[in-house]
C-alpha positions in Angstrom: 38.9 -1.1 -34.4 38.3 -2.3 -30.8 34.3 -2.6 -29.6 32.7 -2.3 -26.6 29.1 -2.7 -25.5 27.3 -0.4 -23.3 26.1 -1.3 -20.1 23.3 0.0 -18.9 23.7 2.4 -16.2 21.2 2.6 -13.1 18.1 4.0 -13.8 16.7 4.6 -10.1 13.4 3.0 -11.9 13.4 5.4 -14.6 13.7 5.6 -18.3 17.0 5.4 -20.2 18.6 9.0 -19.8 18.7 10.9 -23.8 21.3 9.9 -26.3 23.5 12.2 -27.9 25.8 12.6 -30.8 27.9 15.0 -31.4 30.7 15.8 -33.7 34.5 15.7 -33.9 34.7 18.8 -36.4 36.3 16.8 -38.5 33.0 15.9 -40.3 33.3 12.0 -38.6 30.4 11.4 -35.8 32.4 9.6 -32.4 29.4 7.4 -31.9 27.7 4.9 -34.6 24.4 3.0 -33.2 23.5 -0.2 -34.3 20.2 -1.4 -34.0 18.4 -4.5 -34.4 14.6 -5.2 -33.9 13.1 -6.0 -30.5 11.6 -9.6 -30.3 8.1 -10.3 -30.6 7.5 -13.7 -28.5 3.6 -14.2 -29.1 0.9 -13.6 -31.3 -0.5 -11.7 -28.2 2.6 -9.6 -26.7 0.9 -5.9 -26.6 4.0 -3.3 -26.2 3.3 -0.1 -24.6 5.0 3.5 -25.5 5.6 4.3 -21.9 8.0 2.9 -19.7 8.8 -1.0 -20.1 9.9 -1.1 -16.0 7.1 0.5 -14.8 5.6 0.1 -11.5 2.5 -2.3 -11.3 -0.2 -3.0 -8.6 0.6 -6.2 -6.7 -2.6 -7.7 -7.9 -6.4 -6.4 -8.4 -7.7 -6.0 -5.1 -4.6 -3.4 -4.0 -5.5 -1.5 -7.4 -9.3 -1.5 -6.9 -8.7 -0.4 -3.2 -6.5 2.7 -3.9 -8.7 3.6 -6.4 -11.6 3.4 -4.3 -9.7 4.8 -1.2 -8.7 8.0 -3.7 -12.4 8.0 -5.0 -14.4 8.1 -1.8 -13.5 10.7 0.0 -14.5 13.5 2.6 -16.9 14.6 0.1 -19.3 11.7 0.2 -19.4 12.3 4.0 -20.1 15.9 4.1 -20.9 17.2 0.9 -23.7 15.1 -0.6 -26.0 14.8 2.3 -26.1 18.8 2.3 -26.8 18.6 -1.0 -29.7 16.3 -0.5 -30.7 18.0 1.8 -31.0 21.5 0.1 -31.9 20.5 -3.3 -35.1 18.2 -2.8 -34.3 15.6 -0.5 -34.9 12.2 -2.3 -35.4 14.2 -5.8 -31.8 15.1 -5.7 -30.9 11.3 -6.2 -32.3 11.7 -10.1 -30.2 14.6 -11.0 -27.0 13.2 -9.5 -27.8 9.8 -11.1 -28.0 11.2 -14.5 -24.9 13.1 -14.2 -23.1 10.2 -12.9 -23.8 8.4 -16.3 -23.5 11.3 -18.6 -20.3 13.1 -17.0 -18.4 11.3 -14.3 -18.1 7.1 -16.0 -17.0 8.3 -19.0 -14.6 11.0 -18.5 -13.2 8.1 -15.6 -13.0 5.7 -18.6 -10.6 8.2 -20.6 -8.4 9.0 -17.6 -8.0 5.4 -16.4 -8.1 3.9 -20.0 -5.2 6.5 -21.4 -3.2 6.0 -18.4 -3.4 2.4 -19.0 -3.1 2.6 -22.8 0.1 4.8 -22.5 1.8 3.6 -18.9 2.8 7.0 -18.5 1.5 9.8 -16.0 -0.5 12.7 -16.9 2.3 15.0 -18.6 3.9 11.6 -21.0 0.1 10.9 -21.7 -0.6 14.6 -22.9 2.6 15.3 -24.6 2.7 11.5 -26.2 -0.2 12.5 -27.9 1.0 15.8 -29.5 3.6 17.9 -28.3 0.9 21.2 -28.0 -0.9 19.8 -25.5 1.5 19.3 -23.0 0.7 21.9 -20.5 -2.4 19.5 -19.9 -0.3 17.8 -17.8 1.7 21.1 -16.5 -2.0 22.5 -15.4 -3.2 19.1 -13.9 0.1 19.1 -11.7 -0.3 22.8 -10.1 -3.9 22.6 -9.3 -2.9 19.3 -8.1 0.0 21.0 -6.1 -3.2 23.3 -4.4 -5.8 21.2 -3.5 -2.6 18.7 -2.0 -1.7 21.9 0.3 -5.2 22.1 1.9 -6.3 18.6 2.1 -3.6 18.1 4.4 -4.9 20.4 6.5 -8.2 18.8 6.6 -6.5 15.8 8.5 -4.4 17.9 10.5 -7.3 19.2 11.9 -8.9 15.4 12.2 -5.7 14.4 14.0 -6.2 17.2 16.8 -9.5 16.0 17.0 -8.8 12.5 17.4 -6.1 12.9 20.3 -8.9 14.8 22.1 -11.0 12.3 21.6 -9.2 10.1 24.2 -10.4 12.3 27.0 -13.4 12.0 28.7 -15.7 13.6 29.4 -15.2 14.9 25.7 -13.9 18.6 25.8 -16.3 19.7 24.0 -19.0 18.2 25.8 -19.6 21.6 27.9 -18.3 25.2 28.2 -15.1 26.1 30.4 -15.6 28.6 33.1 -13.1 31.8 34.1 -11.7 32.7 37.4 -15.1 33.4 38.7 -16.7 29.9 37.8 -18.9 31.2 35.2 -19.3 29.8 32.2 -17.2 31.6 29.4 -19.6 34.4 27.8 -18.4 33.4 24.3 -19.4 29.7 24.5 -22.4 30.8 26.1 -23.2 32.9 23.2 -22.6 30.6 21.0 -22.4 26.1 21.7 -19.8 24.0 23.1 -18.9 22.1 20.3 -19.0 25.4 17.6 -16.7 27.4 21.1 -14.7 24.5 20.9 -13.9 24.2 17.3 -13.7 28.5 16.8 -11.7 29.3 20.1 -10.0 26.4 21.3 -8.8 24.2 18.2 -8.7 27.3 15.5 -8.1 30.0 18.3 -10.1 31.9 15.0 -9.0 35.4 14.1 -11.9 38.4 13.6 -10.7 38.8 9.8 -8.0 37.5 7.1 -6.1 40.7 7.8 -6.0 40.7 11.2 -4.2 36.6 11.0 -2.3 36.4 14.4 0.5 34.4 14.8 1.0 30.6 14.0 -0.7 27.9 16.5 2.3 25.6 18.3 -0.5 22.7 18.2 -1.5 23.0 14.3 1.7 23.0 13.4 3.0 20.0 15.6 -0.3 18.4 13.6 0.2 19.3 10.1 3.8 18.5 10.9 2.5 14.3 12.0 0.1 14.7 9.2 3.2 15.4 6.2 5.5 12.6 7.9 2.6 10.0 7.9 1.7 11.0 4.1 5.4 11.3 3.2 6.3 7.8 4.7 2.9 6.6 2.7 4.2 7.9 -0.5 7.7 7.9 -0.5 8.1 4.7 -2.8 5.1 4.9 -5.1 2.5 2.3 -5.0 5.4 -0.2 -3.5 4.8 1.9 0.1 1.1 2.9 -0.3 -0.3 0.3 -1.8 -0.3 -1.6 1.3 -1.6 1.3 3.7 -4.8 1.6 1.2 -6.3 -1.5 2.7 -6.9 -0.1 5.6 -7.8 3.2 4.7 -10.2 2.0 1.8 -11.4 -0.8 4.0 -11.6 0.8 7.5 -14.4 3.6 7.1 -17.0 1.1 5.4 -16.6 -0.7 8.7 -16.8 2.3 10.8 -20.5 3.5 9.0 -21.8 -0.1 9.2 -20.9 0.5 13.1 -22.5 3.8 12.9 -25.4 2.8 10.4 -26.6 0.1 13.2 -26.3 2.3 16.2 -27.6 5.4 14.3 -31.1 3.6 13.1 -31.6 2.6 17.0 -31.1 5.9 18.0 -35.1 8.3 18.8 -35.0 10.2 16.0 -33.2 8.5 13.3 -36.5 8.5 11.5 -37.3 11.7 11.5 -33.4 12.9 10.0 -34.4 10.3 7.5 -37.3 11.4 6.6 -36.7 14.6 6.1 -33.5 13.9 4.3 -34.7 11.9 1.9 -38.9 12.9 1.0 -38.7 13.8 -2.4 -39.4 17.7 -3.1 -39.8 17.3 -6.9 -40.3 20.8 -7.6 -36.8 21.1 -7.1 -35.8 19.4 -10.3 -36.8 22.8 -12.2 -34.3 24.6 -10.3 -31.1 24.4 -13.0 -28.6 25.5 -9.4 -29.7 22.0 -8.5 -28.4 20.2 -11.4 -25.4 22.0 -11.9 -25.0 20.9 -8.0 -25.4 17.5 -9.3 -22.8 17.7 -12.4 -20.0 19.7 -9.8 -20.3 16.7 -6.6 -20.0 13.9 -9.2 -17.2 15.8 -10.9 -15.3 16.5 -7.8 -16.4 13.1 -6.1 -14.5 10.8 -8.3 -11.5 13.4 -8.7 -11.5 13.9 -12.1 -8.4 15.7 -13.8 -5.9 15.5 -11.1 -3.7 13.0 -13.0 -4.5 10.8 -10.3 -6.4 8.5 -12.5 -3.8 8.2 -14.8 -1.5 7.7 -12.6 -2.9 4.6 -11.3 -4.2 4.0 -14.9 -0.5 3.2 -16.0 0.4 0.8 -13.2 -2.0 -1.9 -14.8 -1.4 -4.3 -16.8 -2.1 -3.6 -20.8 -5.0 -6.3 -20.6 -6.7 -4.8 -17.2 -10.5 -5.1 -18.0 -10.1 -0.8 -17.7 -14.2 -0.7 -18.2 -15.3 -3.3 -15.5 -13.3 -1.1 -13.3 -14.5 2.5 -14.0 -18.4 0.7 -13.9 -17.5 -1.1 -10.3 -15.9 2.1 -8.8 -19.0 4.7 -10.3 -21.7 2.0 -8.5 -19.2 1.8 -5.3 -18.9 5.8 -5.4 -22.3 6.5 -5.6 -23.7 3.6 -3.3 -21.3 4.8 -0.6 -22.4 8.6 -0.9 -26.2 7.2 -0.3 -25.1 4.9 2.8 -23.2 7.7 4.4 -25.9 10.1 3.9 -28.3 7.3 5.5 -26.0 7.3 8.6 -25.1 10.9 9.2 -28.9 11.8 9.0 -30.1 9.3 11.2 -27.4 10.5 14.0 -28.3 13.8 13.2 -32.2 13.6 13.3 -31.3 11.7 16.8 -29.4 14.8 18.1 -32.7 17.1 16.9 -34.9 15.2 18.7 -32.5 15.3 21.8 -32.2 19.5 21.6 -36.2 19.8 20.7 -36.5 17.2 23.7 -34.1 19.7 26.0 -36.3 23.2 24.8 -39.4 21.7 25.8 -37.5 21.0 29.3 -36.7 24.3 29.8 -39.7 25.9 28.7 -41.7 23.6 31.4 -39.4 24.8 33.5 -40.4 28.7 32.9 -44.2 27.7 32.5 -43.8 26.6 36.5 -42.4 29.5 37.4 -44.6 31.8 35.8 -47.4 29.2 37.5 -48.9 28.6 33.9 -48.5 24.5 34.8 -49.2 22.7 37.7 -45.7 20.8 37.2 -42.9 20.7 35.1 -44.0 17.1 34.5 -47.1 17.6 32.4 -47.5 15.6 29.5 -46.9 15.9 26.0 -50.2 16.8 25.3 -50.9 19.4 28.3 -47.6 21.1 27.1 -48.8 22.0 23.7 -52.4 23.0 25.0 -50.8 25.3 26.9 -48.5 26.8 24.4 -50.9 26.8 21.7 -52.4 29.7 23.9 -49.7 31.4 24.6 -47.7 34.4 22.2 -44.5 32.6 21.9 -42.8 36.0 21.1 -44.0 37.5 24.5 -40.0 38.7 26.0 -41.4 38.3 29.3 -41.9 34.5 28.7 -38.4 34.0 27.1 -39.7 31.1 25.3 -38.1 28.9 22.8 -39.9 27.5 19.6 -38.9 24.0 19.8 -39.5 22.8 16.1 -37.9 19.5 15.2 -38.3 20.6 11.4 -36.1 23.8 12.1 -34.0 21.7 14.0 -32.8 19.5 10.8 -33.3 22.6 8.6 -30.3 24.2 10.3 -28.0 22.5 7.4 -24.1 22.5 7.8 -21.4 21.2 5.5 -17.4 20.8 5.4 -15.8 21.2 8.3 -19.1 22.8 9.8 -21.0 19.3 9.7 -17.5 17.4 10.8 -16.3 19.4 13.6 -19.4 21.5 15.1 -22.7 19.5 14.5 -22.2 15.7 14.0 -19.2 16.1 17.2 -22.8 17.8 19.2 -24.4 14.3 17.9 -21.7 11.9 19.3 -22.4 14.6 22.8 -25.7 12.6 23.5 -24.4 8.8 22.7 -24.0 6.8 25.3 -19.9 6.1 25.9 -19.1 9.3 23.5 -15.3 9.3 23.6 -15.9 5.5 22.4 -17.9 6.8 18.9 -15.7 10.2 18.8 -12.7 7.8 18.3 -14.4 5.9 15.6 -15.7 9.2 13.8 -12.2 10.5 13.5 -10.4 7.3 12.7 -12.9 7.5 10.0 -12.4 10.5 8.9 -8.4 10.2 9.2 -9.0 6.8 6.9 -10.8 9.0 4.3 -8.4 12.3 4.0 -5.3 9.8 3.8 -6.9 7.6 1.1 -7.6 10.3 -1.0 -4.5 12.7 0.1 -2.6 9.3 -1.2 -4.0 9.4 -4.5 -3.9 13.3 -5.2 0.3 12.8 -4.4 0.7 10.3 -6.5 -1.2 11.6 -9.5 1.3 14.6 -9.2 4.3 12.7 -8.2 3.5 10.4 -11.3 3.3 14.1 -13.6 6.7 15.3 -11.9 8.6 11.7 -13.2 7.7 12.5 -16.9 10.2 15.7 -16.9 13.5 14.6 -18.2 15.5 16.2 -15.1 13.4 14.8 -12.3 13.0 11.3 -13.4 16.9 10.9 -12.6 16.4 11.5 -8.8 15.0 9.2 -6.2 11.7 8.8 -5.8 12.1 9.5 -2.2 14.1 12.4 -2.1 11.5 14.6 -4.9 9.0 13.3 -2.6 10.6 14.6 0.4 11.0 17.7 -0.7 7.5 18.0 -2.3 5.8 17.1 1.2 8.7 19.7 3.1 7.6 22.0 0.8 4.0 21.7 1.5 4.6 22.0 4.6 6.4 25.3 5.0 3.7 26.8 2.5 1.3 25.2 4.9 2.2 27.3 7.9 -0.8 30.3 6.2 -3.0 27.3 7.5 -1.5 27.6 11.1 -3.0 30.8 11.9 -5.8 32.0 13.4 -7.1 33.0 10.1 -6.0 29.3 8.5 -9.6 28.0 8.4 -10.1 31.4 5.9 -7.7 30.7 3.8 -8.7 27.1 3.2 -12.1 28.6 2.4 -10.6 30.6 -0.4 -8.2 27.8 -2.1 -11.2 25.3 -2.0 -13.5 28.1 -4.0 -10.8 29.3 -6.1 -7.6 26.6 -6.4 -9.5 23.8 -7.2 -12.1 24.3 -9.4 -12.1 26.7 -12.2 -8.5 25.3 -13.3 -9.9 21.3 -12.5 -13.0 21.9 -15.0 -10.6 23.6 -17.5 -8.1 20.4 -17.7 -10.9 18.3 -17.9 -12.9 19.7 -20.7 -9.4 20.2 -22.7 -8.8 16.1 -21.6 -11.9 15.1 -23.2 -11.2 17.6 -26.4 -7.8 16.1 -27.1 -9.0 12.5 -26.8 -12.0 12.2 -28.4 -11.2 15.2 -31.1 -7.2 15.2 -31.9 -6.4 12.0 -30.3 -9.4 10.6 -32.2 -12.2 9.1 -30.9 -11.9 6.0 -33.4 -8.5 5.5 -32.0 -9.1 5.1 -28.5 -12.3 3.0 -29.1 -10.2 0.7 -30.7 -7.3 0.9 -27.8 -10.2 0.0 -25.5 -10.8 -3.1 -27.8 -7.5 -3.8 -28.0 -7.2 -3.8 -24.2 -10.5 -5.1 -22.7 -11.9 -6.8 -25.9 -14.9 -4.8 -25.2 -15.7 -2.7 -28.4 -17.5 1.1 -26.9 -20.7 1.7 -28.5 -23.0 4.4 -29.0 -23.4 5.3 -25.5 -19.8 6.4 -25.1 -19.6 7.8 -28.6 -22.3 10.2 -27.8 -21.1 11.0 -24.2 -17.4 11.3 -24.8 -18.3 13.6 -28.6 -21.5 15.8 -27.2 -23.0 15.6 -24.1 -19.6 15.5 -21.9 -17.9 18.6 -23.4 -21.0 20.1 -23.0 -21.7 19.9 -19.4 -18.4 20.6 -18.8 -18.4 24.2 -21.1 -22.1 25.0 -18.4 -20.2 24.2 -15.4 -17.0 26.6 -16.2 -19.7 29.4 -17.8 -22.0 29.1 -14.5 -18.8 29.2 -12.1 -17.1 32.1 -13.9 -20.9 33.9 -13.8 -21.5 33.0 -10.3 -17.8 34.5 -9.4 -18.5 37.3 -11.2 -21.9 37.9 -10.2 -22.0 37.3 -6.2 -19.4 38.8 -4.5 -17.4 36.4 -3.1 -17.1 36.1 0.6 -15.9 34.3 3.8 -17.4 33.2 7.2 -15.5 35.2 10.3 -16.0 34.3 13.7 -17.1 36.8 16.1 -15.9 36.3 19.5 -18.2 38.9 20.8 -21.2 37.5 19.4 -20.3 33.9 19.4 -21.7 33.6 15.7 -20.4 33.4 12.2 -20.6 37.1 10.2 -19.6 36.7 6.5 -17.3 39.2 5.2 -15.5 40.2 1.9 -12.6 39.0 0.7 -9.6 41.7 0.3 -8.5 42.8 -2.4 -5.1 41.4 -2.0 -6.6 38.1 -1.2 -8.8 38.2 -4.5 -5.4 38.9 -6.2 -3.9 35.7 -4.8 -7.2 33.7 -5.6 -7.0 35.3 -9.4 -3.2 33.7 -9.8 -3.9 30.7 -8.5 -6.5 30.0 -11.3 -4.4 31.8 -14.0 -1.7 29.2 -13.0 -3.5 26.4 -13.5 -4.9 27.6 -16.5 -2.0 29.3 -18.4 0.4 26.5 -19.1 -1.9 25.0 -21.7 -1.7 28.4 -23.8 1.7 28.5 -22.9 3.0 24.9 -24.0 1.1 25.4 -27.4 2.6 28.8 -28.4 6.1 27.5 -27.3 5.8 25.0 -29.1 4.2 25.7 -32.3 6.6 28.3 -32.5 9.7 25.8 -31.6 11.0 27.8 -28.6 13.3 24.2 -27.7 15.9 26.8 -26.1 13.4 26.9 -23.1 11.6 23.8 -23.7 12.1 20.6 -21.3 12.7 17.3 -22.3 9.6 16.1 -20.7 8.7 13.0 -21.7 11.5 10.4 -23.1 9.4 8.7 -25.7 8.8 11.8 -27.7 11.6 11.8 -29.8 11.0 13.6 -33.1 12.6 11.7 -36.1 14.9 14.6 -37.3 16.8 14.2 -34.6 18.4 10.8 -35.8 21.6 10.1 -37.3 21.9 9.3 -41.3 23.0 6.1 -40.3 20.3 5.2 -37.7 17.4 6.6 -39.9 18.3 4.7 -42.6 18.0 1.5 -40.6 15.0 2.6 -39.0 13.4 2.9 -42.9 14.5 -0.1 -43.4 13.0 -1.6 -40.3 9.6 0.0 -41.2 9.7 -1.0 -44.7 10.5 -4.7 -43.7 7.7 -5.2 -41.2 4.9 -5.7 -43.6 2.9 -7.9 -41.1 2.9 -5.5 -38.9 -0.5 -4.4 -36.9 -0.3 -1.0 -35.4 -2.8 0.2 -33.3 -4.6 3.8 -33.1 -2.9 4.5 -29.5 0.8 4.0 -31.2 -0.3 6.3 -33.8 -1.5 3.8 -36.5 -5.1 3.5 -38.6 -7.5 1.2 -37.3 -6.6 -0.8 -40.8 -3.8 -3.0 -41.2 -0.6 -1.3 -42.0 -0.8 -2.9 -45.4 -3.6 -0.4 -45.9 -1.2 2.5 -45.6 0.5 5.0 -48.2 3.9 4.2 -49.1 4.5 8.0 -49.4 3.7 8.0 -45.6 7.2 8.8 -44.5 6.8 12.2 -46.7 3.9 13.9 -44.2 5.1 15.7 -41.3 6.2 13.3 -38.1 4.4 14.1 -35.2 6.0 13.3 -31.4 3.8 10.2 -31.1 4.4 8.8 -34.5 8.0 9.3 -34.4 8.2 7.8 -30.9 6.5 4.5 -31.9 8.7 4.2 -35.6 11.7 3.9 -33.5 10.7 2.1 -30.6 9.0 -0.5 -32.5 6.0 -0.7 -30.1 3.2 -2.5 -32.2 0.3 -5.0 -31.4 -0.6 -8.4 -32.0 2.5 -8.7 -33.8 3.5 -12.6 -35.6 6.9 -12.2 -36.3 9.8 -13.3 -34.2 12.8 -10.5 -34.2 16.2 -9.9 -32.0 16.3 -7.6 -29.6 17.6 -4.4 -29.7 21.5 -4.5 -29.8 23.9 -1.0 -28.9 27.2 -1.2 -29.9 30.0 2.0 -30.0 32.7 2.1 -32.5 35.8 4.1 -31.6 36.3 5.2 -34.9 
């Protein structure tokens, strides 16, 4: 009877592909496994269910970085200083705050620390745990899949913006003229920077129905913008792990830059005051805290799998709390210094247009002989207004109010492209700052564009069939695929569309994975059990705090903002912002039908899976079922001969310690039943009996030996 050892084939960084046994028919098996135990070498070895040849961060700087760089994102630019703005200035800092510490740290902590815990992306986490919950990691993945397809955008358009940048005087620093040298009525109607983003860089159709065809110049963009994020991405954290110190490192220096001009600027004071005087009233308001609990939700960019995914690339030690604490403190510190510098640039740029209505109305004063000179003082100008009628039409007079100035709010692309590109207008060397602001920006999208790919890259490698390709080729067709489906986002009605998948892709299906995250840690998972992996790992024991945030008050913020964004949906009627060329303004208008049909599937696919999974699997469907994580091996499918050795393994190991994340009490395993082998085997705990993964382990073992018998 001749012997020969297996040699491990290659793996393309994988798992080991599935073993089978099958029959002769003549009752003998052609395949008999031996196995021996896997050595322990130290007291303090810690073995981890996922996958022993697993990527890891180079050190802890590149792991803080991407983390931070997928953390701090447009959103902290152009989100929360409209928020400020509109829900109480100053006040808003107090519900934001408290929602910070009773939402967003501790549903970080059980992303990152169960990523860690397991080494396994967001699918192997979910399904590791118990087999019904692994269209968790199926929903994470397609809302993932959405918001990837329009953040890209998002830096396509920053890229066009940046390359016209370079020009001077800026493009957008005054309206073109026709044939006849007049200026062009549209841009006339409306402003140079809000002509220039509408007709020139969007060319924007009148409706969603009415699209036109694709733009040559988006395309070529979102086109640079995929190769750049492909090339990023292609080898996991090996390739982006480098670029993330200069996109996490880059637009901290670029606000200082802007933070030292902007407080120099007439008028920063004013945008700062009137960003940030408290309106306490405002606190009453419930919309405002539910604003609060959605930015902080959507700022750290929670239940993408992203966090996981970097999660699993640390070591099993990583201190996973001091992270989750520096990154929430860096998060919100950076949302506050960025609202500090776009509101002192923009209260700059209100003073500069209240400064440019007073001209003008001197100017008509004069003619209508009413001054002396169009050079009166400050003081003679507002005597003489004071008694005027300011509504007379044979005046034309402007109201130049600096207070209606900064009350004319904008966010998203609004505040990006039309009113903060008007600011950089009236600096002094503008293409000079306009390069900075875009770089910026660029820095920002890509940072967190990195981290939303590789939280569903990470998800894709758990499936069985996927893992056994290249990284770079599923990634290559991921980001070729993106961009073919990103072509709706070329059109004149692409700005539209990216309206309707960030209001319907990414945020009914985001709040739904996270509350059913939190449910299957703290309640099947079991709280007890991952308090104790987090002792395990950290040596830091949770307390109350956690308890009480991970058990009540977490879930519960989560079920009011799904109930108050299903009631708002259903409620007001959702709509969309058209520009009208003819007016030079923005008209809202209803969504089609159609359209709401599309914006309906989208959230029933990321929702459905979950339902799905269970019922398949509750009800053993396998026919249709993939093999999605490798570790989840159920115990029935062994061989007489192997299980018998495996029982015997078990038996032998009395000093063994297993913890609550392999499936263990938080007692010793002396503690346990000896009928324990007669309750049902889960996934999880059949995984960890015959992989051996245990922790804090004495005993010294051989490794695992595979040896095939031609019988």
């Amino acid at each position: 009877m001749a012997a020969t050892k297996i040699i491990d084939a290659p793996r393309n960084g994988h798992e080991m592909a599935p073993l089978n046994t099958r029959a002769r028919g003549d009752g003998s098996h052609g395949v008999t496994i031996v196995l021996t135990a896997p050595q322990r070498n130290s007291v303090s070895s810690v073995e981890i269910p996922g996958d022993p040849e697993r990527a890891a961060w180079s050190g802890k700087m590149q792991f803080f970085l991407s983390i931070i760089g997928y953390s701090v994102g447009l959103g902290n630019i152009w989100r929360f200083p409209y928020l400020c703005q509109q829900n109480g200035g100053g006040a808003f800092l107090i519900p934001f705050m408290v929602m910070l510490i009773l939402e967003g740290i501790p549903l970080f902590l059980i992303e990152l620390g169960m990523g860690q815990r397991m080494r396994l992306g967001a699918l192997g986490v979910w399904n590791t745990i118990h087999p019904w919950l692994g269209g968790i990691g199926i929903s994470s993945c397609i809302v993932t899949l959405f918001v990837a397809l329009y953040y890209n955008v998002i830096i396509t358009w920053v890229f066009f913006y940046l390359f016209n940048s370079f020009r001077y005087p800026l493009p957008w620093a005054s309206c073109p003229t026709n044939e006849t040298g007049a200026i062009v009525e549209e841009c006339a109607l409306s402003s140079e920077t809000a002509y220039f983003w509408y007709r020139t860089t969007l060319d924007a159709a009148p409706s969603m129905e009415e699209p036109g065809g694709l733009k040559w110049w988006i395309v070529l963009c979102l086109l640079l913008s995929w190769t750049i994020v492909f090339f990023i991405v292609m080898k996991g954290i090996q390739s982006s792990g480098k670029v993330v110190y200069f996109t996490s490192l880059f637009p901290y220096i670029v606000l200082t830059i802007f933070f030292i001009r902007g407080i120099t600027l007439p008028g920063a004071s004013a945008g700062l005051m009137h960003m940030y005087t408290p309106k306490v009233e405002k606190l009453a308001d419930p919309t405002v805290w539910l604003d609060a609990a959605t930015q902080v939700f959507y700022s750290f960019g929670l239940a993408f799998g992203s966090l996981i995914a970097f999660g699993s690339y640390n070591t099993p030690k990583n201190n996973c709390v001091r992270d989750v604490l520096l990154v929430s403190v860096c998060n919100a510190v950076t949302a506050i210094y960025a609202s500090v510098v776009i509101f002192a640039i923009l209260g700059f740029k209100a003073t500069a247009n209240v400064d440019r209505c007073v001209e003008q109305n001197k100017e008509i004063l004069f003619k209508h002989s009413m001054i002396t000179s169009p050079n009166i003082t400050t003081e003679q100008y507002e005597g003489v207004i004071a008694g005027l009628n300011m509504t007379d039409p044979k005046l034309g007079l402007s109201i130049c109010s600096l207070s209606k100035e900064l009350d004319n709010a904008a966010e998203g692309t609004g505040l990006a492209f039309i009113v903060f590109t008007q600011a950089i207008v009236e600096l002094p060397g503008a293409p000079f700052w306009a390069v900075l602001f875009f770089t910026m920006l660029l820095s920002l999208g890509l940072g967190s564009q990195i981290g939303i790919l590789e939280g569903m890259l990470c998800t894709l490698f758990d499936i069985d069939i996927i893992k056994r390709v290249k990284k770079q080729h599923v990634t290559g067709v991921v980001c070729l695929f993106c961009f073919i489906v990103g072509f709706i986002f070329c059109t004149g009605a692409g700005e539209y569309w990216l309206k309707m998948f960030d209001s319907f892709a990414g945020t009914i299906g985001l709040v739904v994975v996270a509350l059913m995250e939190m449910i299957a840690v703290v309640y099947i998972y079991g709280h007890e059990r991952f308090t104790e992996d987090i002792y395990q790992m950290t040596g830091y024991r949770p307390g109350w705090y956690w308890q009480l945030t991970w058990r009540f008050i977490g879930p519960v913020i989560m079920v009011a903002i799904l109930a108050s964004s299903i009631v708002f949906m259903i409620i007001k009627n959702p709509t969309y912002g058209a520009w009208n060329g003819e007016t030079g303004s923005v008209e809202p208008k209803d969504y089609p039908p159609w359209v709401m049909g599309i914006a309906l599937a989208m959230i029933l696919a990321g929702v459905l899976p979950m339902p799905i999974v269970f019922l398949m699997r509750s009800f053993q469907c396998l026919k249709v079922d993939l093999d999605i994580h490798q570790g989840s091996i159920r115990r029935n499918e062994t061989t007489a001969s192997t299980k018998e050795m495996i029982d015997n393994d078990d038996d032998d190991d009395e000093d063994d310690f297993s913890g609550p994340a392999l499936g263990g009490h938080v007692k010793t395993h002396s503690d346990a039943s000896d009928d324990e082998d007669d309750r049902p085997v889960t996934m999880r705990s059949a995984m960890m009996r015959v992989t051996g993964n245990h922790l804090d382990v004495p005993t010294n073992r051989k490794p695992f030996k595979m040896e095939v018998f031609d019988l």
